[in-house]
C-alpha positions in Angstrom: -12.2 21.9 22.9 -10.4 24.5 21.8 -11.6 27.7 20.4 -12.7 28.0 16.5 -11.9 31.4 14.8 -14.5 32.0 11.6 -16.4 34.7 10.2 -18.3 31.7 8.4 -22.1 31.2 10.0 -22.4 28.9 13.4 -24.6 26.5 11.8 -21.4 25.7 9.6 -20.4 23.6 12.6 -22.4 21.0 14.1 -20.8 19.4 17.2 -20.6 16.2 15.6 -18.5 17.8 12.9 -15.4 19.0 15.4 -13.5 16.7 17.0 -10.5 17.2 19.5 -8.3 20.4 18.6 -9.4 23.9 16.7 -10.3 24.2 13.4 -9.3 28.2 11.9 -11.5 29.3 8.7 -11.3 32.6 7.0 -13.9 33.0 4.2 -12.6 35.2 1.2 -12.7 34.9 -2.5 -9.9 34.5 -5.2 -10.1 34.6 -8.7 -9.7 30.9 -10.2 -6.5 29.3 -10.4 -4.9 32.5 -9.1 -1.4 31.4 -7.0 -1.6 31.9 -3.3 -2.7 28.5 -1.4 -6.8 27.4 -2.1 -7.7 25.9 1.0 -11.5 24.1 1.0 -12.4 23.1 4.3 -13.7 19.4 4.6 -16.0 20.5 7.2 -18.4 22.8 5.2 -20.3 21.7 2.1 -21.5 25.2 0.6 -17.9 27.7 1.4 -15.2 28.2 -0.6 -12.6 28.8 2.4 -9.0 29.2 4.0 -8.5 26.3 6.5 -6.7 24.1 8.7 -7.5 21.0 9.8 -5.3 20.6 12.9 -6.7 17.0 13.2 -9.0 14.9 10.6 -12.2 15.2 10.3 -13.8 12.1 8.8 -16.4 12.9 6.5 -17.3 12.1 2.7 -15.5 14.1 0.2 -16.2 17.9 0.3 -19.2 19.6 -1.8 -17.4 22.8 -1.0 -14.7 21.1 -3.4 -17.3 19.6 -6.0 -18.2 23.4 -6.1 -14.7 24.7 -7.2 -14.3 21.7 -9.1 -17.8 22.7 -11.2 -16.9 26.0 -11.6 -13.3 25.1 -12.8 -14.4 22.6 -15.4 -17.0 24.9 -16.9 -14.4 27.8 -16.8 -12.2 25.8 -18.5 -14.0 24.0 -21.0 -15.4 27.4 -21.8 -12.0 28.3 -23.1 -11.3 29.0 -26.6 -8.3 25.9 -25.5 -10.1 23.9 -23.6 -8.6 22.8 -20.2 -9.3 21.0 -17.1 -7.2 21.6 -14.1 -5.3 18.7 -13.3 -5.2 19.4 -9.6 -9.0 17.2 -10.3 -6.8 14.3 -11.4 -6.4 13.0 -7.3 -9.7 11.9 -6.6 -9.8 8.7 -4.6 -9.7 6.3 -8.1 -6.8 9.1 -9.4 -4.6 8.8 -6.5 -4.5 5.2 -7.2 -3.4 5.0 -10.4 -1.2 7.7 -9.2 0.6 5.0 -7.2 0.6 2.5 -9.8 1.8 4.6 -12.0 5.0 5.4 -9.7 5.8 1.6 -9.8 5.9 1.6 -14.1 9.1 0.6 -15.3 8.9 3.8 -17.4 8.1 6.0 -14.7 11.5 6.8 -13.4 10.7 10.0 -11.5 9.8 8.1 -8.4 11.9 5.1 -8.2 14.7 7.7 -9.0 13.9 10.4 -6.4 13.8 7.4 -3.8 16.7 6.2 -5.0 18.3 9.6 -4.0 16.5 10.0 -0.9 18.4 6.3 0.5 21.5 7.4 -1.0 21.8 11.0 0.5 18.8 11.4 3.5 21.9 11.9 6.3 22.7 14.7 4.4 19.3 16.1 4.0 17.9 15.3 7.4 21.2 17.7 8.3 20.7 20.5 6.0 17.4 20.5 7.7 18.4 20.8 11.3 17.1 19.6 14.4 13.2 19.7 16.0 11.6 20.7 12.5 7.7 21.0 11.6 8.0 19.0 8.5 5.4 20.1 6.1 4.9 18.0 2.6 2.7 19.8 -0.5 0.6 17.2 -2.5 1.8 14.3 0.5 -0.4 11.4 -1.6 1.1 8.2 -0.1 3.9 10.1 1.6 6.0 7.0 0.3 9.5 8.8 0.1 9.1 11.0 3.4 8.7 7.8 5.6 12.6 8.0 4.9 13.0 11.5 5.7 10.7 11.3 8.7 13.0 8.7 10.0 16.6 10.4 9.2 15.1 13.3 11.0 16.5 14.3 14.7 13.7 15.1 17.2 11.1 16.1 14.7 8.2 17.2 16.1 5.5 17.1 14.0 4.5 16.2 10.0 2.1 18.3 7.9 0.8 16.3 5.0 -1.1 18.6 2.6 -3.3 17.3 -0.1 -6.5 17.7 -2.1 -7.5 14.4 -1.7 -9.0 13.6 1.5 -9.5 9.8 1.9 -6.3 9.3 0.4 -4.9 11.5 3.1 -6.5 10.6 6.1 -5.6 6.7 5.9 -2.1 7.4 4.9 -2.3 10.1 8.2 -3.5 6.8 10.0 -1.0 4.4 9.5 2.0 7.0 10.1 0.5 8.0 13.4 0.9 4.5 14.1 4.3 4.1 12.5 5.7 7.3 14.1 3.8 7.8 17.8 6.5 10.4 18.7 5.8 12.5 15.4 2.4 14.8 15.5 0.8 14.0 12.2 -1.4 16.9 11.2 -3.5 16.1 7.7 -4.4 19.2 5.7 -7.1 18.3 3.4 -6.4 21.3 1.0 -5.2 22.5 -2.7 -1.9 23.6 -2.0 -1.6 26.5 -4.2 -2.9 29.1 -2.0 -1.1 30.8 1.3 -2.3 29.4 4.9 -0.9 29.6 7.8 1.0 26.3 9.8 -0.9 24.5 12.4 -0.7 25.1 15.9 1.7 21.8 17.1 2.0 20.4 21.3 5.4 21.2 21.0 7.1 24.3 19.7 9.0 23.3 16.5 12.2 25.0 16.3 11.3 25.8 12.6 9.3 25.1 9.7 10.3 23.0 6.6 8.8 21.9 3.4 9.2 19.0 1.8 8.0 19.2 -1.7 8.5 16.1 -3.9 7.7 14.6 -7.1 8.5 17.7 -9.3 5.0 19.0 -9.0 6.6 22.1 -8.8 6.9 21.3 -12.6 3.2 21.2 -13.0 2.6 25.0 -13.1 3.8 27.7 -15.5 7.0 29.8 -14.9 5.1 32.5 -13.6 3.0 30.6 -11.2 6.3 28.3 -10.2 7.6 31.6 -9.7 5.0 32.9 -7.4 4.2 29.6 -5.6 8.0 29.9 -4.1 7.8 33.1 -3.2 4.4 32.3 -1.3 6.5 29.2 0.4 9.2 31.5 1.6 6.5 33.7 3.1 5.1 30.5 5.1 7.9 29.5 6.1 9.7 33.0 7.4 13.1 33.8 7.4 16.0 30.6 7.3 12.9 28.6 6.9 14.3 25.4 4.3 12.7 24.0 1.1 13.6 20.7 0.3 12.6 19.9 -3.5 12.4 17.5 -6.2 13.1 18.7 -9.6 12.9 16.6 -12.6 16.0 17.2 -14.9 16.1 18.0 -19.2 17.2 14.7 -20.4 16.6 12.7 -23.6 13.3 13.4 -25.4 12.0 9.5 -25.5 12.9 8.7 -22.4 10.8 11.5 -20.5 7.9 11.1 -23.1 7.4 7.6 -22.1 7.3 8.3 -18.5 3.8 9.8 -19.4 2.5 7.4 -22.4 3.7 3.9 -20.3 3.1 1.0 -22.4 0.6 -0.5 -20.3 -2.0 2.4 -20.1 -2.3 3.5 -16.4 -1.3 7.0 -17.1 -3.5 7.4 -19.9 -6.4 5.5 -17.6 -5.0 8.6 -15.1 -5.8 11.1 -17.4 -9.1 9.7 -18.7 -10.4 9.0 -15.1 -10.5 13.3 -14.8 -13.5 13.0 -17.2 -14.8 9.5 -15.0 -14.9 12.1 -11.7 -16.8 14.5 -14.0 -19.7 12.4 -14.6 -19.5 10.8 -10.9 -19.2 14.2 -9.0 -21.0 16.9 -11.7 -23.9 15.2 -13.5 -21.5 15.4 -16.7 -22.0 12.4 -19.4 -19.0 11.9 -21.1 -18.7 9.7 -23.3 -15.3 8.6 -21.9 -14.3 5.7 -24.5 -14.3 8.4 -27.6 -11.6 10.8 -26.4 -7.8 9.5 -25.8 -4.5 10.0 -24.1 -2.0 12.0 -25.7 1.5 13.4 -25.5 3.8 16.4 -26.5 7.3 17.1 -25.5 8.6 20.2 -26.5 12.5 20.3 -26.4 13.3 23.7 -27.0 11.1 25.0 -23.5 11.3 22.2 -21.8 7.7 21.1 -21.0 5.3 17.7 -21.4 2.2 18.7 -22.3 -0.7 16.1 -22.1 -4.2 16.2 -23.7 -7.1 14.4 -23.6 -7.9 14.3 -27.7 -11.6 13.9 -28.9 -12.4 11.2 -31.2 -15.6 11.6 -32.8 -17.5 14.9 -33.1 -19.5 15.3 -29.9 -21.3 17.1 -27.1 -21.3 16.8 -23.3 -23.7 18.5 -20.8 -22.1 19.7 -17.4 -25.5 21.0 -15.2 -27.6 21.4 -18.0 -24.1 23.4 -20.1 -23.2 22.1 -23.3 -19.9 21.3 -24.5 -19.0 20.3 -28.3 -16.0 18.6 -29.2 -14.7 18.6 -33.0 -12.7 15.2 -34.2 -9.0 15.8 -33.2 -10.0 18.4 -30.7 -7.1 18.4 -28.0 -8.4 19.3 -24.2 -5.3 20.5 -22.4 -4.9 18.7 -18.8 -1.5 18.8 -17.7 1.9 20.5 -18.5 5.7 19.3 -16.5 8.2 21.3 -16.9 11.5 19.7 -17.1 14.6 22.3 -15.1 18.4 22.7 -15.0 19.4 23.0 -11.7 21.2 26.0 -12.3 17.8 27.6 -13.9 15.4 26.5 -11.3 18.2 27.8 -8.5 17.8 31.3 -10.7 13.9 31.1 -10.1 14.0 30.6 -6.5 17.1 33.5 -6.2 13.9 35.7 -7.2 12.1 34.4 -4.6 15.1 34.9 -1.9 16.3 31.2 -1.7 19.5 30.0 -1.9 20.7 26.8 -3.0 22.8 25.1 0.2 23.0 21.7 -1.6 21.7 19.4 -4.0 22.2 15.4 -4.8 21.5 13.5 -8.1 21.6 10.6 -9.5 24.5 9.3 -11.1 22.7 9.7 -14.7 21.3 13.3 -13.7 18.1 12.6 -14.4 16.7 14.0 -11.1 17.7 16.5 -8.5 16.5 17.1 -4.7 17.5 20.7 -3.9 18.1 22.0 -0.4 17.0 25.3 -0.5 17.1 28.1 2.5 14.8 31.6 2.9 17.6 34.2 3.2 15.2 36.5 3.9 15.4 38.8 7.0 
């Protein structure tokens, strides 16, 4: 056994918890949904903590993260706007429809980014250089890095990083098996807050991330902004960020990416207010609010809502929330980029742009970017 570095209490650790190689928790408290890499450790029900989980530990999902997840929903519903955080959307059920969602005909963000990874992965797998610690923010099925993985010359170990745990740890599974020469290191964590990369068997010649999906769209300019800065500081100087963006296109075609025509992103959105009343005590009544869209041209942005219906409460641990008709409860913005503009943001956060591929109808982009800093 290796050693374990906490300031959190022993009894945080039984011996059946910890299994083969160290587990390193910090305690210390941030402000909500400030950026700089939340990490909840899986391994203790009653923290709020940094960790890493250098291998899985199997256990039910977290009450450490039902606590964040409490006090972000009654933060946010408390708002003059109401919100909900839509880093709540992957639950075990939400990563699901997550995945069917990627296989909607209107959905082309996936199919589109894949489409670019087949074309172009030489190319990437190049830009990224040799013997690599490949680490991925918000991994989910980790679908499109199986490519990358493979393109990849002498990689020695994958980072998967996502909030949902059981989602994580069987994809973790089946590419340990797929790739037995790859170290596959699950991080069961929110990836907006700084951490520090796992120890690996072998020395990596360098760290990389692998961010697809354009989650990076998910968060407002400033915290965009501040979450690459944050990734340059992880990964150190030359350190390479290879990103998906999702390109400013035609109005209709983006807005039914998120309204598809059969329901599963709307099903995605409702199921946030599902996990309440599993994991919180809450009792929505789920069938009288509904799925709705905005995209605003001018900025750039989706921005979905869940919309009440009827003029209602809900109780959240004994807290009361009322909902007028028409009320709009803000889950989820995606910013759509140039890549000239995004390249502008991440100059401010000392990358440079190497290289970038599209599609042939630029709707997409995967962006090769490098830390310049020294």
């Amino acid at each position: 056994m290796d050693l374990i570095t906490t300031n959190l209490p022993a009894e945080a650790f039984p011996s059946s918890t910890i299994s083969a190689k160290a587990v390193i928790i910090t305690n210390h408290s941030h402000s909500i949904r400030q950026g700089s890499f939340l990490r909840q450790a899986s391994i203790y029900p009653h923290y709020l903590t940094d960790a890493f989980l250098s291998y899985p530990i199997q256990q039910p999902e977290s009450k450490s993260i039902n606590h964040a997840f409490l006090k972000d929903v009654l933060v946010g519903l408390s708002q003059p706007k109401k919100e909900l955080n839509c880093k709540y959307f992957y639950d075990e059920r939400g990563s699901d429809l997550f995945d069917q969602i990627c296989q909607l005909d209107e959905y082309y963000l996936t199919r589109t980014e894949q489409m670019i990874m087949d074309r172009h992965v030489d190319e990437m797998a190049y830009q990224i250089g040799t013997g690599a610690m490949l680490v991925e923010f918000g991994s989910g099925s980790s679908i499109k890095t199986r490519t990358l993985i493979e393109a990849l010359d002498s990689l020695v170990a994958y980072v998967p990083v996502d909030i949902s745990e059981d989602h994580l740890l069987k994809t973790a599974d089946d590419l340990r098996q797929r790739y037995p020469d790859v170290e596959v290191l699950p991080m069961v964590a929110d990836f907006t807050r700084e951490f520090q990369l796992p120890k690996t068997v072998r020395t990596p010649s360098h760290a990389a991330v692998y961010f697809p999906g354009s989650t990076i769209g998910n968060f407002p300019a400033d915290q965009a902004a501040q979450m690459l800065s944050m990734i340059a500081r992880v990964l150190g100087p030359q350190g390479g960020l290879l990103i998906g963006i999702d390109l400013q296109k035609e109005p209709s075609i983006i807005k039914a990416a998120y309204d598809d025509s059969r329901n599963i992103t709307a099903e995605f959105n409702l199921n946030l207010l599902h996990r309440i009343n599993r994991q919180l005590g809450g009792n929505f009544n789920v069938d009288q609010f509904r799925h709705h869209v905005e995209y605003d041209s001018n900025i750039g942005r989706v921005e979905i809502y869940l919309v009440s219906t009827h003029d209602q409460t809900a109780t959240i641990q004994g807290q009361e929330f009322h909902f007028g008709i028409g009320e709009a409860v803000f889950t989820e913005h995606s910013h759509k980029y140039t890549i000239e503009g995004f390249s502008q943001m991440a100059a401010a956060a000392e990358f440079s742009l190497h290289k970038h591929w599209t599609d042939p109808e630029r709707q997409f982009a995967v962006l090769h970017l490098v830390n310049e800093r020294c």
